[in-house]
N, C-alpha and C positions, 0 to 999 in steps of 0.2 A: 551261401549268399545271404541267408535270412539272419544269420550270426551277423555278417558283419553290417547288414540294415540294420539292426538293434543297436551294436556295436554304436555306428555312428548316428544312431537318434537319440545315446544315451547320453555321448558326447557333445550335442548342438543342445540339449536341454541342460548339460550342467553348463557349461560353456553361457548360457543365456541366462541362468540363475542366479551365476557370478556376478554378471555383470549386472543384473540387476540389484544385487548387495551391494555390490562397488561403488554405485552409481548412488544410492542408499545415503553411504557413509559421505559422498561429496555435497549433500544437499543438507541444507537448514533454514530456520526459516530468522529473520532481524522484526522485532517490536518495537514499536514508535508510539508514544503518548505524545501531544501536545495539545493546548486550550486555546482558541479563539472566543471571542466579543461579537455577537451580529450587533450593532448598536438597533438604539431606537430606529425607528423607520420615519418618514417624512410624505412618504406616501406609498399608492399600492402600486405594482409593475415595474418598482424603480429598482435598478440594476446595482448593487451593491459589493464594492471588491475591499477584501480582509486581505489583510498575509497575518503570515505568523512573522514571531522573530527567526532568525537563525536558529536550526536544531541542527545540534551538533549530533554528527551519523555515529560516531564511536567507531565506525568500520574496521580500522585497526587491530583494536581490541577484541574486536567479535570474530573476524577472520582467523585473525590469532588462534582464540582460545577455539577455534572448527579446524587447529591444524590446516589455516590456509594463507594467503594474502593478495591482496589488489592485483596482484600480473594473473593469477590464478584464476580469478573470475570471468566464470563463459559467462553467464544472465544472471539478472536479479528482475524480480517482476513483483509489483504488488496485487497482491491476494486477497488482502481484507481489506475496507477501509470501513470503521465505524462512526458514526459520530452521537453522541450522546448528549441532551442539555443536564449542563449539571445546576444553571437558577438560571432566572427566581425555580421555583421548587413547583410551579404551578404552569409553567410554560409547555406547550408540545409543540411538535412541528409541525400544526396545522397552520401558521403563520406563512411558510414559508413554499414558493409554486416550486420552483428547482434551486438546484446549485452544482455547482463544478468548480473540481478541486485539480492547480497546476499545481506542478513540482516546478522548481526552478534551481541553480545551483550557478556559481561563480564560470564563467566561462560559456555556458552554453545555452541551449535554445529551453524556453519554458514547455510542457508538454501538459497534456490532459492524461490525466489519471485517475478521476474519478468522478462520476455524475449521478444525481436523481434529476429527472425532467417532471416527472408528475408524483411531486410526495401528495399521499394520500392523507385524507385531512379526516385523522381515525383516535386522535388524540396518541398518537406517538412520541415518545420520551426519547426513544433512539432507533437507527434509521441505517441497514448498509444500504453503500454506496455501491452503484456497478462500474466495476474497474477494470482499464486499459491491460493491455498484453504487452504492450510495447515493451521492453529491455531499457529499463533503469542504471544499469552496472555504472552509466557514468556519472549520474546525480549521486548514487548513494555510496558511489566509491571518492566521492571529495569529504573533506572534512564537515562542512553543513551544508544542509538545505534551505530555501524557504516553500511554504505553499503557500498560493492566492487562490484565497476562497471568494468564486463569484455566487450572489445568490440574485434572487428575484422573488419580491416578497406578493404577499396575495390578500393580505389584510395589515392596517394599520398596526405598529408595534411599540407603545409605550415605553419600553423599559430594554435595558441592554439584557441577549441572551447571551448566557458563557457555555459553550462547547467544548468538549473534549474530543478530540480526533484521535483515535487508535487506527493504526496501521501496521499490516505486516507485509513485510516481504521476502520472496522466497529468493533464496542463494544456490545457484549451482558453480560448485568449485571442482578445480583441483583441489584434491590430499595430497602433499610431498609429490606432486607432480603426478600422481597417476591421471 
C-alpha cells in the first residue's frame, strides 16, 4: 500500500512539473516604448488629456515568432508601466499631482490601465505606474493602440515635458495548440 502511495505521489508531482514547464513555454512577455509632450500648463489643478499617436502592436509578428497567433491567446495583461522625463534635462515629476493612463483601440471600449494619484514630490526623473489586471487580449491583439494620458498638475509648468512610456505585457498562449 505504501509502494503504491509513493507510486502516485511521484506521479501527481511530475504530472504538476510538466505542466508547469508547459505552461512556461506558452507564456512571454510584448515591450512597448512610446513618447508623450505634458505641454506647458496654464494653471495648477487643471486636468490635462494627451494621447499618443497610433502604436502599431506588431502582435502578428511577435506571436509568430512565440510559435503562437491571435485565436491562441487566453490573456495579456500589463505588467510594467514606466514613464520616464527625457527634457528639458532639468524636469522631475514634482510638477505633476496624478495621472492615469487608457488604452484605447479601434472598435472597443477605452479602459484604465495605469495610475499614480500621489506622485511624490522627491525630485523624480522616472516614475512606475500601478497597473490594472484586467485582460487586454483585445486591445493588443488589433493592429494599434492609442493611450490617453490624463494628468493634474500641482504647480505651474513653463516649458513642454517629453516622456517616454515603457510598457510591458504579459502573453499567455497556446503553443501549436497545446
Amino acid at each position: 500500500m505504501k509502494k503504491l502511495a509513493l507510486v502516485l505521489l511521484g506521479v501527481i508531482i511530475t504530472s504538476t512539473w510538466s505542466c508547469k514547464e508547459v505552461n512556461k513555454l506558452t507564456q512571454f512577455n510584448m515591450n512597448y516604448s512610446d513618447e508623450i509632450t505634458i505641454p506647458a500648463t496654464l494653471g495648477i489643478d487643471l486636468p490635462i488629456d494627451i494621447w499618443t499617436p497610433n502604436i502599431p502592436t506588431n502582435s502578428t509578428s511577435t506571436f509568430e515568432s512565440n510559435n503562437t497567433h491571435k485565436d491562441l491567446i487566453q490573456k495579456i495583461n500589463l505588467t510594467k508601466m514606466n514613464l520616464t522625463i527625457t527634457s528639458p534635462a532639468s524636469s522631475t515629476w514634482d510638477f505633476l499631482k496624478k495621472i492615469e493612463i487608457y488604452i484605447s483601440a479601434d472598435g472597443l471600449d477605452d479602459k484604465k490601465i495605469a495610475w499614480l494619484d500621489d506622485i511624490p514630490q522627491t525630485g523624480l526623473k522616472s516614475i512606475d505606474l500601478t497597473v490594472s489586471s484586467d485582460d487586454l487580449k483585445e486591445h493588443i491583439k488589433k493592429d494599434e493602440y492609442k493611450l490617453e494620458t490624463k494628468t493634474v498638475t500641482r504647480q505651474l509648468v513653463s516649458h513642454d515635458t517629453k516622456v517616454e512610456i515603457k510598457s510591458t505585457f504579459f502573453v499567455d498562449a497556446k503553443i501549436l495548440g497545446i
